[in-house]
C-alpha positions in Angstrom: -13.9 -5.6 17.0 -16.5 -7.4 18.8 -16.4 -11.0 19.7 -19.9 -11.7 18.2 -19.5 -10.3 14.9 -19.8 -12.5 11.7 -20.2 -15.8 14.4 -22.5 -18.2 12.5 -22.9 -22.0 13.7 -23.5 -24.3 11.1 -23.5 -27.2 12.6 -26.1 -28.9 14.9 -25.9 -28.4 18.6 -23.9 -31.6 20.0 -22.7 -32.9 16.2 -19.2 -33.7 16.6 -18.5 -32.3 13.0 -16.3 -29.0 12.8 -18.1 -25.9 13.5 -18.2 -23.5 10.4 -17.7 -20.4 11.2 -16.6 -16.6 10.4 -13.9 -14.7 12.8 -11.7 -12.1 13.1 -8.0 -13.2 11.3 -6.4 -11.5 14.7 -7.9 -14.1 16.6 -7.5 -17.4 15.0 -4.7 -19.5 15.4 -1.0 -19.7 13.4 -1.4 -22.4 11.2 -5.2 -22.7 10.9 -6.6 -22.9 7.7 -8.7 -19.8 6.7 -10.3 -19.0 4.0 -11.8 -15.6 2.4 -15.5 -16.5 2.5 -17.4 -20.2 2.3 -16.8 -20.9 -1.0 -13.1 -19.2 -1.9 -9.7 -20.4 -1.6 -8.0 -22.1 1.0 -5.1 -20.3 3.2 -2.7 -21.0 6.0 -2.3 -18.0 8.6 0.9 -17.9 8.6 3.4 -15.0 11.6 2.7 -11.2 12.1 4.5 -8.5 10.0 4.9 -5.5 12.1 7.2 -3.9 9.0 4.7 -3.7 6.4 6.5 -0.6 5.0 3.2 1.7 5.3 2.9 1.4 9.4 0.0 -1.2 8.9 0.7 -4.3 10.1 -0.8 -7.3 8.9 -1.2 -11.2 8.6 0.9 -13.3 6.3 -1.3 -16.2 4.8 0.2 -18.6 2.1 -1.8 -20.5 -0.7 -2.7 -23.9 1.0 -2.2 -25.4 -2.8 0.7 -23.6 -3.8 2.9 -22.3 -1.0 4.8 -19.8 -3.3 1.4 -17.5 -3.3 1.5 -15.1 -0.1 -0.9 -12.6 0.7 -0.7 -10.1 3.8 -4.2 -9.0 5.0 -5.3 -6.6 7.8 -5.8 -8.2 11.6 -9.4 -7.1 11.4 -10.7 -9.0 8.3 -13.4 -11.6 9.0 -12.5 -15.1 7.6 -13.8 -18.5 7.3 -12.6 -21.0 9.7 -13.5 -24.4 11.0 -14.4 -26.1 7.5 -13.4 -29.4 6.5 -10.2 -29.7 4.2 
């Protein structure tokens, strides 16, 4: 996918506040908290399953408010990243 799609900088240039800003969930970091779009709920990228059952690997990402809720999405999704939580 390429490397400039969905990249939006909402912050001002030099502003040392996060920069807000969509990416691909294959390249953003274990551990980073993601979200779905600007305004949706807040997730922690969690390992790689390879054994999805169906031969499509994905992302685990847990419920950053309640860690018993676990989604798997595909490594090509755009999320939200560099927000303030």
């Amino acid at each position: 996918m390429d490397k400039q799609l969905g990249r939006m900088i909402r912050a001002r240039a030099g502003s040392t506040k996060p920069v807000e800003r969509f990416e691909v969930l294959s390249e953003v970091k274990k551990g980073d908290f993601i979200k779905r779009n600007s305004s949706g709920k807040v997730y922690v990228k969690g390992g790689y399953v390879r054994d999805w059952g169906t031969g499509d690997p994905r992302y685990s990402c847990t419920d950053a408010d309640d860690m018993n809720i676990e989604v798997f999405w595909k490594p090509d999704m755009i999320v939200w990243v560099g927000f303030t939580y």
